[in-house]
C-alpha positions as CSV (number, residue, x, y, z in Angstrom):
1,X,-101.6,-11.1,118.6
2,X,-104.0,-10.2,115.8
3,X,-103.4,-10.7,111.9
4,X,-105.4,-9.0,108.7
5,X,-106.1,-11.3,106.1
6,X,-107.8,-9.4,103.3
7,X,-109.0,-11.7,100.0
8,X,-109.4,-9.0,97.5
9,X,-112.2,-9.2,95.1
10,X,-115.5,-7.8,93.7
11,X,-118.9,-8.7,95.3
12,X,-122.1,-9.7,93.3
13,X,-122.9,-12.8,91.7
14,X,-121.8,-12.0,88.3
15,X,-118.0,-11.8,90.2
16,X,-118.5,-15.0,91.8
17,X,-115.7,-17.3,90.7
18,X,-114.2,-15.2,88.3
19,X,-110.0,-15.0,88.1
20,X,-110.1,-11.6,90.0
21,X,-111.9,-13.1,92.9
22,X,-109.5,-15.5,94.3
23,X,-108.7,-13.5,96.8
24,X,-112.1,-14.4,98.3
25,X,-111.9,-17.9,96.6
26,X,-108.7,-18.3,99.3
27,X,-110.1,-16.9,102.1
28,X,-113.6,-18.8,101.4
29,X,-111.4,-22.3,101.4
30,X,-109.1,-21.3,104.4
31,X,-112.5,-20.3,106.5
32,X,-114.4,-23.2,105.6
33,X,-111.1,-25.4,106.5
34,X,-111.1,-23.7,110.1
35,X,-115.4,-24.3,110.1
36,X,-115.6,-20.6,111.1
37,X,-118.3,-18.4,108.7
38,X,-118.0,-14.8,107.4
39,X,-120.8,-12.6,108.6
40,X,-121.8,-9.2,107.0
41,X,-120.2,-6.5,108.7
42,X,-119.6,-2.5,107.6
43,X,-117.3,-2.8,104.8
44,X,-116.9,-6.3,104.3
45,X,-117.3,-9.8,105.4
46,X,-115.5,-10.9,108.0
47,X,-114.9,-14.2,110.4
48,X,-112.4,-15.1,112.7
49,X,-109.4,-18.2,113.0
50,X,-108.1,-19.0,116.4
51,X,-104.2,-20.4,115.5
52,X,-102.0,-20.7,118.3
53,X,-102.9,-18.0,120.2
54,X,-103.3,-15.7,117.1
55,X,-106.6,-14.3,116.3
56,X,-106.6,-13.8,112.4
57,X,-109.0,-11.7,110.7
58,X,-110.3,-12.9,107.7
59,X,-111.8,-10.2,105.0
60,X,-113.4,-9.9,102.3
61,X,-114.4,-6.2,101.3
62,X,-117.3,-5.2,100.1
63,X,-116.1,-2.1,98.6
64,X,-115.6,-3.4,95.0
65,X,-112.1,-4.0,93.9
66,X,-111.0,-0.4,93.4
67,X,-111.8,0.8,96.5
68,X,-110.1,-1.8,98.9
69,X,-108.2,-0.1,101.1
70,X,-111.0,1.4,102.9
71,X,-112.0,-1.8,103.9
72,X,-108.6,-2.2,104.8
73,X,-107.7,1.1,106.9
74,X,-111.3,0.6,108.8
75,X,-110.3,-3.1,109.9
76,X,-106.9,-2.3,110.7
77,X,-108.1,1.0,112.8
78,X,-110.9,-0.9,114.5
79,X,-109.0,-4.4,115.6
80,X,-105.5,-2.5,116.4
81,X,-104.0,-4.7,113.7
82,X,-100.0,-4.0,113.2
83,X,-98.8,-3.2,109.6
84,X,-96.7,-6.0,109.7
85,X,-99.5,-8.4,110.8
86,X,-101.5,-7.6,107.5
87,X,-101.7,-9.7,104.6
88,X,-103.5,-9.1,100.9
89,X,-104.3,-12.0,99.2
90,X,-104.4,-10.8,95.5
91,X,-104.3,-12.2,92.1
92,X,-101.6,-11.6,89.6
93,X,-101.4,-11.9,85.8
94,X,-97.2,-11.7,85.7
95,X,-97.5,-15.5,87.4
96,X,-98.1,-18.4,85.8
97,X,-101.7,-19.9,86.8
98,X,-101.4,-21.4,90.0
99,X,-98.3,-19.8,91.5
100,X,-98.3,-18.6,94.8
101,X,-95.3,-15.9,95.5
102,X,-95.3,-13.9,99.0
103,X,-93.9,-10.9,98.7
104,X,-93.0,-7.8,101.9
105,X,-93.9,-4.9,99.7
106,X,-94.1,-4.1,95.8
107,X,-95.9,-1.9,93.3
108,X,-99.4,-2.4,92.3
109,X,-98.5,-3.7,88.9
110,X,-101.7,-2.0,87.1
111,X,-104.0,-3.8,89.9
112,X,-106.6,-1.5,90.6
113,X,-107.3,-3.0,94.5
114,X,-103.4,-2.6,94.9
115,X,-103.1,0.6,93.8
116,X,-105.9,2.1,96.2
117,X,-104.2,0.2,99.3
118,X,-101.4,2.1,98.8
119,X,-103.1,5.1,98.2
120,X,-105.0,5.2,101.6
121,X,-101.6,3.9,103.7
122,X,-99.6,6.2,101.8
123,X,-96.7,3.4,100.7
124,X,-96.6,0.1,99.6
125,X,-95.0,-1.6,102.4
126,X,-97.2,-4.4,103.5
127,X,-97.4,-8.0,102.8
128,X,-99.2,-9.7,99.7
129,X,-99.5,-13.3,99.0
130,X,-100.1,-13.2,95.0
131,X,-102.0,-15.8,93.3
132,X,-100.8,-16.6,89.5
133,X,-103.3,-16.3,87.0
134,X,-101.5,-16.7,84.2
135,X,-101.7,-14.6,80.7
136,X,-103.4,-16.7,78.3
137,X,-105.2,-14.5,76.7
138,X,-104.9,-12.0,73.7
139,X,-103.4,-8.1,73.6
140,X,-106.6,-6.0,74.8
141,X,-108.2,-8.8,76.4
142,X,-107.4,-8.4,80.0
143,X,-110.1,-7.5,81.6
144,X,-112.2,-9.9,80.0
145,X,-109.7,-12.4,81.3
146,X,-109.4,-11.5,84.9
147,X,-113.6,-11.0,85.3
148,X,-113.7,-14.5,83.2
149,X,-114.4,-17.9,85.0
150,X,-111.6,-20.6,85.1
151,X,-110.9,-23.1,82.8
152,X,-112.0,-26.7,83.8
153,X,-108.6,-27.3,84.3
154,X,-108.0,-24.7,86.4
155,X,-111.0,-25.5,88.1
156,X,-109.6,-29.3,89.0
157,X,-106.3,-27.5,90.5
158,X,-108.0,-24.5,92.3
159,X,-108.8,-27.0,95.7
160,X,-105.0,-27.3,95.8
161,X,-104.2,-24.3,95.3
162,X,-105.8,-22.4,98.0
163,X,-105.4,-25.3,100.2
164,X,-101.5,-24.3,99.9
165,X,-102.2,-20.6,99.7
166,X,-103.9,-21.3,103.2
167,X,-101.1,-22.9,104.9
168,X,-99.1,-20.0,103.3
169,X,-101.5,-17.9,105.5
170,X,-101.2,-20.1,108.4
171,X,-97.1,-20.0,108.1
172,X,-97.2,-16.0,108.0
173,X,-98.8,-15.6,110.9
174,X,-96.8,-18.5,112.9
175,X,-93.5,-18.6,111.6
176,X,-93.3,-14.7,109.7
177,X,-92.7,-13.5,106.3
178,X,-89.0,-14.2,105.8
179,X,-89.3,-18.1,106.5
180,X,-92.9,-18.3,104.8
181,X,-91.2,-17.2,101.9
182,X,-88.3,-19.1,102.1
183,X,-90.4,-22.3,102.7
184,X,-93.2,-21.6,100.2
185,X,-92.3,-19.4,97.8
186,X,-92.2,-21.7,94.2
187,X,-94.3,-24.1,95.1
């Protein structure tokens, strides 16, 4: 059975551990905790976990942000992945920094990577594991925010955080959306 993890963010160095990135941040954590290593391929960087008889997918595409699910469709197309073996690992301003919240489906919330995903499938029914950045930051400053680098204090907790966000990966793919939520969800 094969699972699509896609770590949303934007590639370049000037991206590199920004807020917006943790998407790659996770999946950088998750394949370095499994010792496999992305290599370059069309549309993104990709690697593959061996859990239990899965094969998980890890991506990270290289199609900037706002045009994710192209990287998305073409992985999906090419592996034979099912819709409900897909998972987007996003960040989220509506959570509190370090929250991790799986959800089945939802609306893009203003996030431009979301937005196109649903735009290429045509709905908004797949699985995301959202990542909390938090909103401390003041009215017209978003952006700024999101492309900003963490805090050292974020910084201290990020190692944790994706560790969990990984086993949150690992527990979607083993035990399935409804118990990984149940289990994890508010931690």
């Amino acid at each position: 059975m094969k699972y699509l993890i896609v770590g949303l963010g934007n590639i370049g160095a000037e991206y590199q551990d920004t807020r917006h990135n943790i998407g790659f941040t996770i999946l950088d954590a998750f394949a370095k905790a499994s010792n496999v290593f992305f290599t370059e391929n069309r549309y993104g960087s990709t690697c593959e976990v061996k859990l239990k008889g899965r094969t998980l997918i890890l991506l990270k595409p290289s199609t900037f942000m706002n045009l994710s699910g192209n990287a998305l469709r073409y992985w999906m197309i090419k592996e034979n992945v099912a819709l409900e073996n897909i998972l987007v690992v996003v960040d989220d301003l509506a959570l509190p920094f370090g929250t991790l919240r799986l959800k089945p489906k939802g609306s893009a919330a203003g996030h431009n990577g979301l937005k196109n995903i649903e735009e290429i499938l045509g709905h908004n029914n797949y699985a995301r594991l959202r990542f909390g950045l938090g909103d401390d930051f003041k009215r017209g400053q978003q952006i700024a925010y999101v492309l900003g680098k963490w805090t050292k204090e974020q910084e201290k907790a990020l190692p944790e955080r994706a560790e969990m966000a990984g086993e949150m990966i690992k527990s979607f793919c083993l035990a399935g959306l409804e118990l990984t939520m149940s289990q994890f969800n508010g931690k």
